[in-house]
N, C-alpha and C positions, 0 to 999 in steps of 0.2 A: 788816201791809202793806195798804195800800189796794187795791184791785181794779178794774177798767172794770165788770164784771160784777155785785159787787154795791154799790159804793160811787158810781161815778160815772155808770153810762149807765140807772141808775133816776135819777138827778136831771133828768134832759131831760126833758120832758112830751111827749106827745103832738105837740102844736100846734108846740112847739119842734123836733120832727124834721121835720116836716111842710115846717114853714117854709124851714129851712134847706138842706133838700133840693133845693127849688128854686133855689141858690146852689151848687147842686155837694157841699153841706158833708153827709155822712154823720154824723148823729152818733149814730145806733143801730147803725153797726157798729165793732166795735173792730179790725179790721184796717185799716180806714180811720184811725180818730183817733188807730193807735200805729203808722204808717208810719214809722219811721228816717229813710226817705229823701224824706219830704214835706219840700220846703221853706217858701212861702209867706213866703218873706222870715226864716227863722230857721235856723241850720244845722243841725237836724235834727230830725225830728218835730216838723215845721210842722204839720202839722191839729193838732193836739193844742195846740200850743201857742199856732197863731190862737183858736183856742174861745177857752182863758185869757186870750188881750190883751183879746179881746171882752167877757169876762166881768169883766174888770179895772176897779174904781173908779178906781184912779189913773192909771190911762192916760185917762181922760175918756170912756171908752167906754161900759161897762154897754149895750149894745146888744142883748144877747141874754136872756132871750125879748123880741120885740119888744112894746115898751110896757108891759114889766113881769109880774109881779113878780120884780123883778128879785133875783140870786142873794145870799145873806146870803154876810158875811164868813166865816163859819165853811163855806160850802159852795163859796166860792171856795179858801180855804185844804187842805180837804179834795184838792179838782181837784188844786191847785200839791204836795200830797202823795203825788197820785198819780205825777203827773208826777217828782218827787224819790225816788219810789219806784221807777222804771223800770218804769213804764207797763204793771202790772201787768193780765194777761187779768183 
């Protein structure tokens, strides 16, 4: 099973927590990004799953970290595993 702790909240950089903190968006804590009841427009564990649309090539997004380098398929795929995994600590 994938993990927040070692598979996915080492993928965010520095600069990438930094940044998005200023946006409200916690992404070095995992109580924040596997909220149940965040919505942000998704019916459950919205933060979590805003990060993913952000992170999403095919949404036209790729937005996050800003200006790049932007996240490889295979470290997007990981994320949507965690997430498919039940947002494993």
């Amino acid at each position: 099973m994938v993990s927040y702790a070692n598979d996915i909240g080492v993928l965010f950089t520095q600069q990438d927590v930094l940044c998005m903190s200023d946006f409200g968006v916690l992404l070095d804590d995992y109580g924040y990004m596997s909220d149940p009841a965040a919505g942000n427009g998704f019916a459950d564990h919205g933060n979590a799953r805003q990060v993913h649309y952000r992170l999403t090539p095919a949404a036209g997004n790729r937005r996050m970290p800003d200006g790049g380098p932007y996240w490889s398929d295979c470290q997007i795929a990981l994320y949507q595993q965690w997430m498919d995994d039940g947002f494993q600590p």
